[in-house]
N, C-alpha and C positions, 0 to 999 in steps of 0.2 A: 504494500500500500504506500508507494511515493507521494499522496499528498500535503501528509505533515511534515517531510524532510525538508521539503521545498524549501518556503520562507513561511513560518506559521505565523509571521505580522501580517501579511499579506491578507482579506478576507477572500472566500471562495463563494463564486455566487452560482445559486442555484436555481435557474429558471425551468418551471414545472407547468407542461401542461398535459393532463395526464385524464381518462377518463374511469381512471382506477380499475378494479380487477372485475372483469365480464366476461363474456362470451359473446365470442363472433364465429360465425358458420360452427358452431360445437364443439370452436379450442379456445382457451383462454386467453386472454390477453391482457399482461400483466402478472405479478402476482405477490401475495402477502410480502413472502419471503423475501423478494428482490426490495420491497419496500421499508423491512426490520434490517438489510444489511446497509441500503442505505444509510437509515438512522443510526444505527451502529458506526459505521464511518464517520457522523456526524460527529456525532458522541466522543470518536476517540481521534479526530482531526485535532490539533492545538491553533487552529486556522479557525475563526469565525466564518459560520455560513448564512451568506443573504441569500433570501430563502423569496421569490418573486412567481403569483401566480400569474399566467399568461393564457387567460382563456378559460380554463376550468381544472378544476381540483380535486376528484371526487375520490373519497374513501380513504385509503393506505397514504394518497398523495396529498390530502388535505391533513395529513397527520405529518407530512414532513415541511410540509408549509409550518406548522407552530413549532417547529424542535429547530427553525432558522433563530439567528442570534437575536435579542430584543433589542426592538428601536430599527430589527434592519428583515422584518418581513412584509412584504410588501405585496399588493394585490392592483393589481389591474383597473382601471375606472370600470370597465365591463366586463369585468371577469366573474365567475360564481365558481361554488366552494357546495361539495356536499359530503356529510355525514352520514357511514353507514355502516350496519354490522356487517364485519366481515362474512362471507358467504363462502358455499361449497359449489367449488366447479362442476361438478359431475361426480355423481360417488354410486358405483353397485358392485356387485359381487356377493361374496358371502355377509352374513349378520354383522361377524368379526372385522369384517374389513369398514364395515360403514361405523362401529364403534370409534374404531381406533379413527376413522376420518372425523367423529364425530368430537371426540379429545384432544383433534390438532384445531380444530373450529374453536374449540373452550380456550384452548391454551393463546391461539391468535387472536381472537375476541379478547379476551384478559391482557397481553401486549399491548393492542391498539388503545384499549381504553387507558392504561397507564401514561402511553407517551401523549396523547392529548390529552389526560388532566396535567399533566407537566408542560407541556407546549401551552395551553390555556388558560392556568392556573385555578380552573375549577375544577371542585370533587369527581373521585369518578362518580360517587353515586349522580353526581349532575349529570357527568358526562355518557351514562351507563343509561339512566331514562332519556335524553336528548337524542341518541340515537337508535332508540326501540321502533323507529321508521326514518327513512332518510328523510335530513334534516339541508335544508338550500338556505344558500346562504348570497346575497349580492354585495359587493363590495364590501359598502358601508356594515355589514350587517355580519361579515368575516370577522371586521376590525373591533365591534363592540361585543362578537364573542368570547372574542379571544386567540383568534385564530390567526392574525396578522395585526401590524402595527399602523399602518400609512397604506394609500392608494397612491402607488410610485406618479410621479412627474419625471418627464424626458428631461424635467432640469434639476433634478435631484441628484447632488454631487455625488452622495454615496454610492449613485451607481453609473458614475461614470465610466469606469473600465470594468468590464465584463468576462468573463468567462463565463460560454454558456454549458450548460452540462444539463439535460433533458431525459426523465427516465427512457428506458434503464442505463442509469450511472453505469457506467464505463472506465476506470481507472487505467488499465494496463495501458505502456506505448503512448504515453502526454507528455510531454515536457511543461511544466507547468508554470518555469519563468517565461518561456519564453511568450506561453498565452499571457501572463499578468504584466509582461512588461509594457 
């Protein structure tokens, strides 16, 4: 993982538009996981992350929108933001096997709700009834949940040099001064 070696003064920004974890033609697109390693990277970066929605944010990726650094997440004038329990792709086979699929759903649901009561700073029991049906969110309405700080302007210094980086985050093979310089 090269991107705390780099320069961890440096912030890394992370522009999200993402329609979270669904299904298209009967395969997933997206998923929980690629979204918890994510945050984990976030998490163990020494680099702050600006964390910018761009168009929409729905689920896994509206939870990496609040775990960006505070004072520096930022939401789109027309962008929206939705909350929702995580779901099961596709699950059959035997009883056994939809159990065990049924204990990765507990255990990712329980994740998800922890890093947005930390990205939010409300309870999960808040955050745990607020998403018992997905929950939309427009700009304005991101920023009073808790879920972002500011509805960026093109003349907002803090994001004046960029790096974009767009799920699914890709690390390997960046040189990562030479994007921030």
């Amino acid at each position: 993982m090269p991107i705390p070696n780099d320069n961890p003064s440096k912030p890394i920004y992370l522009y999200i538009n993402s329609s979270g974890h669904r299904m298209r033609r009967w395969r997933p697109v997206g998923s929980e996981t690629e979204a918890y390693a994510i945050a984990d990277t976030m998490a163990y970066c020494k680099s702050e992350f600006y964390t910018v929605n761009c168009g929409m944010e729905f689920g896994q990726a509206a939870m990496l929108l609040s775990q960006g650094a505070k004072g520096y997440r930022a939401v789109q004038p027309n962008s929206s933001t939705k909350l929702y329990l995580p779901k099961v792709s596709r699950s059959s086979g035997a009883v056994i096997d939809m159990w065990i699929k049924a204990k990765e759903l507990d255990a990712n649901t329980e994740s998800y709700i922890e890093l947005l009561a930390k990205g939010t700073g409300k309870t999960k029991e808040e955050i745990e009834k607020d998403i018992q049906r997905p929950k939309y969110f427009q700009a304005q309405e991101a920023i009073d949940y808790g879920l972002a700080d500011k509805i960026i302007d093109s003349r907002d210094a803090a994001f004046e040099k960029r790096v974009v980086f767009l799920l699914p985050l890709t690390c390997s093979g960046l040189n990562y001064d030479e994007m921030l310089a």
